[in-house]
N, C-alpha and C positions, 0 to 999 in steps of 0.2 A: 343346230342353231336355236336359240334361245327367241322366244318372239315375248316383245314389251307392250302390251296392251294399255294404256292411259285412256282412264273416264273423266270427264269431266263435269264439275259441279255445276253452270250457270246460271242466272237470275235470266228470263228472258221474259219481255211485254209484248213485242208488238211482233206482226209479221201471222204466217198461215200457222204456227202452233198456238196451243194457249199459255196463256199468260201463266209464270210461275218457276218453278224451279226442276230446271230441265238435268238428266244424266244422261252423257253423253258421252258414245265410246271416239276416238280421237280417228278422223277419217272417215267419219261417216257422215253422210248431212242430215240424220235425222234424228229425233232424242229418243232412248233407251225407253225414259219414265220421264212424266212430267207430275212432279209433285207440290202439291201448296207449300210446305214447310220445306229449310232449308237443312234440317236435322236428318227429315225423311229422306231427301234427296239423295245424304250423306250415307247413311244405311245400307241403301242399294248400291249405289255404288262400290261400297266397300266392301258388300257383298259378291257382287260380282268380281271384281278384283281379286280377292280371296280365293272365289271357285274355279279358277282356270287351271289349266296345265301352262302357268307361261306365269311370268313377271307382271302382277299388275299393278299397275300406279292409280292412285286419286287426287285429280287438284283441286282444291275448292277456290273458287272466285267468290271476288265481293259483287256485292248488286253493281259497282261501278264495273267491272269486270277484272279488276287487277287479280291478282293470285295471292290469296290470302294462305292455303297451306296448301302441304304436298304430302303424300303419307305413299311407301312402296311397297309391297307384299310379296312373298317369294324369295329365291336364293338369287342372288347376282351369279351369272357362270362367272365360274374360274379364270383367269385371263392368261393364256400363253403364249410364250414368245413371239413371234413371226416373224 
């Protein structure tokens, strides 16, 4: 079985993190990296994604939080009958 790991980019202000731009693995409730810049954010992310043994995904959000891109890294398994 093939595991899908999704990071996520967000813009976060308020609340017990600091203020800025958070990477954040998908199911987890707390941020990976919290970066000032939204480039930097992007980097680790895609870094980690990259270095797994599994399918990593990256979404980037707008400061609104809508989903501005999505990028996948790794092989999709093969899909057979069932």
């Amino acid at each position: 079985m093939v595991i899908r790991r999704a990071y996520h980019v967000v813009f976060h202000m308020n609340g017990a993190w600091p203020a800025g731009w958070h990477t954040l693995c998908e199911g987890s409730g707390f941020p990976k990296r919290v970066s000032k810049t939204k480039a930097a954010a992007i980097r680790y992310a895609r870094r980690l994604a990259r270095s797994r043994r599994h399918i990593g995904q990256v979404i980037i959000h707008r400061k609104n939080g809508q989903i501005e891109r999505e990028y996948t890294y790794g092989a999709d398994p093969v899909e057979t009958k069932g």
